[in-house]
C-alpha positions as CSV (number, residue, x, y, z in Angstrom):
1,X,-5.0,-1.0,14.2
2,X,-7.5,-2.5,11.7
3,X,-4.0,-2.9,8.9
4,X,-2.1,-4.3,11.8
5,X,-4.3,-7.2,12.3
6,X,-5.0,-7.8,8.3
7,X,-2.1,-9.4,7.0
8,X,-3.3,-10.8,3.9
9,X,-5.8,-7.7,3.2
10,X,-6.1,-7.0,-0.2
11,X,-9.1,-4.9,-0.5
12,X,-9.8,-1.4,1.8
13,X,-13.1,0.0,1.6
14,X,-13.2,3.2,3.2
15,X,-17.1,4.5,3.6
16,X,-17.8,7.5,4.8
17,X,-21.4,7.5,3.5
18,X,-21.6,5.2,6.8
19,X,-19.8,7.3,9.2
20,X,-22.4,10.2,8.5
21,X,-25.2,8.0,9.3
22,X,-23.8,7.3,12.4
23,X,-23.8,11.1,13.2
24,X,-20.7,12.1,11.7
25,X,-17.8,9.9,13.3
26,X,-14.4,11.7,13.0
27,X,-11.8,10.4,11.1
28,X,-8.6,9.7,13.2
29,X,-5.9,7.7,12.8
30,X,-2.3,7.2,14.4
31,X,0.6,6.2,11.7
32,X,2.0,2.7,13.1
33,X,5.6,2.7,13.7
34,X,6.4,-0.2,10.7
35,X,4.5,-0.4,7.7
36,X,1.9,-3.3,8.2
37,X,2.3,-6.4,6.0
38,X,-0.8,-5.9,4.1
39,X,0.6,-2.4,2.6
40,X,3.8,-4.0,1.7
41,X,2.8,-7.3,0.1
42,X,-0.8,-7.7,-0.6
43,X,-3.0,-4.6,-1.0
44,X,-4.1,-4.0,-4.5
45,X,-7.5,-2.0,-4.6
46,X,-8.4,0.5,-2.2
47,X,-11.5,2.5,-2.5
48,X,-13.0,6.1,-0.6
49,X,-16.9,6.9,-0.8
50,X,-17.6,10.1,-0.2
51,X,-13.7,11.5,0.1
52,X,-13.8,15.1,1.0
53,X,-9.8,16.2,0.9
54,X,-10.0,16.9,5.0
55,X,-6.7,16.8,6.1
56,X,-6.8,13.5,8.4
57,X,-8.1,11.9,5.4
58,X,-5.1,13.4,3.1
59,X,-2.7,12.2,5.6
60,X,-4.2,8.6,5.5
61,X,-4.4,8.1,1.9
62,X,-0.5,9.4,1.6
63,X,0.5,7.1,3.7
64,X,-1.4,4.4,2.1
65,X,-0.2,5.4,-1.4
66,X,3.4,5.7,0.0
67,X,3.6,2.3,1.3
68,X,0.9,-0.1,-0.6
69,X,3.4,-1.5,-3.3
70,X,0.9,-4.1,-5.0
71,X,-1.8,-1.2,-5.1
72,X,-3.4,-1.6,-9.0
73,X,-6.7,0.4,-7.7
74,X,-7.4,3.5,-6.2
75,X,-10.9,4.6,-6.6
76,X,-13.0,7.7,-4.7
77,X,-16.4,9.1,-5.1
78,X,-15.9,12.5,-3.7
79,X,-17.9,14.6,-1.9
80,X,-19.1,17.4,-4.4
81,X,-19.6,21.0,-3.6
82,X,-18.7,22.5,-6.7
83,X,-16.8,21.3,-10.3
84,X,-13.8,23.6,-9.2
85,X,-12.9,21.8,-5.9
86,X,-13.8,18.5,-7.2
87,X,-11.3,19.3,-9.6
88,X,-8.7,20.5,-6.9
89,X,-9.4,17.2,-5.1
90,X,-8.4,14.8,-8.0
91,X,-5.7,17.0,-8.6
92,X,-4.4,16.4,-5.2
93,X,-4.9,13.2,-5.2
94,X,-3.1,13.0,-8.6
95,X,0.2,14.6,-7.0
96,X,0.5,12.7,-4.2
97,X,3.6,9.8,-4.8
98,X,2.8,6.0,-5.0
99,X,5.2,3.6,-4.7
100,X,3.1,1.5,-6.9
101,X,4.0,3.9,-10.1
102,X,1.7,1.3,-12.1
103,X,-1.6,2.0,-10.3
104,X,-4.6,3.7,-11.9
105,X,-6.6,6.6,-9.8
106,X,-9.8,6.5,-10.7
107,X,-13.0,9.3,-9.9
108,X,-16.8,9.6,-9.7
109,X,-18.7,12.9,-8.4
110,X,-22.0,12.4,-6.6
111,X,-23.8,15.7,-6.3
112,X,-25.5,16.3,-3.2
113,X,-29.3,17.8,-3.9
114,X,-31.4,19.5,-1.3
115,X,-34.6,17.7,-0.5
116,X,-38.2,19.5,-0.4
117,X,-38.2,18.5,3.1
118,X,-34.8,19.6,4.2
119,X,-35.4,23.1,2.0
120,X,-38.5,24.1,4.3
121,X,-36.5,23.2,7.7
122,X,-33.7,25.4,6.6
């Protein structure tokens, strides 16, 4: 696992902008058995583009807020659909415990738009 073999990581970038150009790669992930050293001791910003509030992706970030105790940063552009569930998204990401009780959340909404092109293939 990518955490694993990171020790001193103290930056995760999570973007799923990417994943969709390569044809929408699922999101799966196993939780290790021990908390990897980078959570523990070094991990302080960790950011999600295009965060959708799946539950795989739920999962992951609880575990990273649960155990990434030098986390200042936690940043996501989500994925909007509407103000209402962008709203139920932060609010769920708000709720969730970090052991780093110091550490700021922080949001941004990108609003998907409909090309011409995409409009007259639908």
């Amino acid at each position: 696992m990518l955490l694993q073999n990171s020790p001193n990581l103290k930056v995760l970038l999570i973007d799923k902008t990417f994943l969709q150009l390569a044809e929408e790669l699922p999101l799966s992930w196993n939780q290790p058995s021990s908390v990897p050293g980078c959570l523990s001791t070094h991990l302080e910003i960790f950011e999600w583009r295009e965060y959708e509030g799946r539950n795989e992706e739920r999962e992951f970030i609880n575990y990273i807020f649960a155990n990434s105790e030098c986390l200042k940063r936690a940043g996501f552009s989500l994925k909007s659909t509407s103000n209402h569930k962008d709203r139920k998204k932060m609010k769920d990401l708000e709720s969730m415990y970090r052991v780093s009780a110091s550490s700021q959340l922080l949001f941004s909404t990108h609003v998907e738009y409909m090309s011409v092109s995409d409009e007259l293939r639908a």
